[in-house]
C-alpha positions as CSV (number, residue, x, y, z in Angstrom):
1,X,108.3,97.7,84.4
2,X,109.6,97.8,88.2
3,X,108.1,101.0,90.4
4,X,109.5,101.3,93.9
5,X,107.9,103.7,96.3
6,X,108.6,104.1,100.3
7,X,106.5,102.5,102.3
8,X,105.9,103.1,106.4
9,X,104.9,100.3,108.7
10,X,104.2,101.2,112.3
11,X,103.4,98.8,115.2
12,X,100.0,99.0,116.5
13,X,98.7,98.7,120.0
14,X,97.6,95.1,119.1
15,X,100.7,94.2,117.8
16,X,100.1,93.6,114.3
17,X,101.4,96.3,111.3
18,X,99.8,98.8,109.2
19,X,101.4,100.4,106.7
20,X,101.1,102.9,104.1
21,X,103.0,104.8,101.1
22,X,103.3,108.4,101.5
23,X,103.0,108.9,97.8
24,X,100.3,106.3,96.7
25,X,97.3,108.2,98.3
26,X,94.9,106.0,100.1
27,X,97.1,103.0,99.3
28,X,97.2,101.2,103.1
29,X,97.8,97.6,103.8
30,X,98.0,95.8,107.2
31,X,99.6,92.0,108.6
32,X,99.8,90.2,111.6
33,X,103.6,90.3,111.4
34,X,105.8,93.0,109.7
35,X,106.4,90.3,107.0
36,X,102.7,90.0,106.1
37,X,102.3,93.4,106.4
38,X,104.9,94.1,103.5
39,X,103.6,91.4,101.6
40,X,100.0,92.7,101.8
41,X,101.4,96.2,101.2
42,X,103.5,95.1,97.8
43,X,100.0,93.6,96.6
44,X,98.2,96.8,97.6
45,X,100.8,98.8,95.7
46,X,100.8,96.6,92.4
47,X,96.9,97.1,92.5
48,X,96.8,101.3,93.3
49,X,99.3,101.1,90.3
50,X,97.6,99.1,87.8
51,X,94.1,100.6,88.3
52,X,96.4,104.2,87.6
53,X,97.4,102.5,84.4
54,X,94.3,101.5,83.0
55,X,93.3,105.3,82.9
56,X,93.6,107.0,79.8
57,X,96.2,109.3,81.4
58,X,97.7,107.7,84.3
59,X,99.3,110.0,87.0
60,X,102.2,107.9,88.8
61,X,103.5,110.6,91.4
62,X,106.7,111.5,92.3
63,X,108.8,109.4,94.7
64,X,109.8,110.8,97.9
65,X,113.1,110.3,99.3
66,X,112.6,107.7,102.3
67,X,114.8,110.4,104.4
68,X,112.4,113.0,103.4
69,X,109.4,111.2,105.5
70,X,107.9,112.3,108.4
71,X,107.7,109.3,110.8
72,X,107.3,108.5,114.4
73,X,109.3,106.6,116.9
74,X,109.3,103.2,116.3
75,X,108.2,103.6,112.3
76,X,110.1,101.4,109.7
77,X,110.1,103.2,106.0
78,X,111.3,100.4,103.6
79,X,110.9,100.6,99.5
80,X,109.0,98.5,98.2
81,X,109.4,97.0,94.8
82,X,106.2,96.1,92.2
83,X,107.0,94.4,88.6
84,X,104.1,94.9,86.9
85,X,104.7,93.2,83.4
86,X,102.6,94.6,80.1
87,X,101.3,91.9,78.0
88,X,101.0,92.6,74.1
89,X,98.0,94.6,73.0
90,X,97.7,95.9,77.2
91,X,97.5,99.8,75.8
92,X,94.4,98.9,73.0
């Protein structure tokens, strides 16, 4: 199953990247480069949605449209893309 959710990455003072996805709450990620910070946010976003999965009723929100976020000067929103594959026997 493939979710894709908007993710922000903003430059920081020290030059390295944080990011984090509008509609994943709490789900941050950081990188020394924009490149590690995207790979470190698609592996922070493939664990906030597995942990929602496990529970007995999982909750995935809504996804905003990337031109419908609030960002500041400099901010890069990109979609980020998790395949997260179910295994036989996954919902027992």
């Amino acid at each position: 199953m493939i979710f894709i959710y908007p993710a922000v990455f903003r430059k920081e003072g020290d030059g390295r990247y944080h990011a984090f996805f509008p509609d994943l709450e709490c789900c941050e990620a950081s990188g020394d480069t924009l490149d590690d910070a995207i790979d470190n946010a698609n592996d922070a976003a493939k664990t906030w949605i597995g942990v929602e999965l496990e529970e007995d009723e999982p909750i995935l929100p809504h996804v905003s449209d990337p031109e419908d976020i609030e960002t500041q000067d400099g901010d890069i929103v990109r979609n980020i893309s998790i395949n997260i594959r179910f295994y036989e026997g996954w919902d027992e």
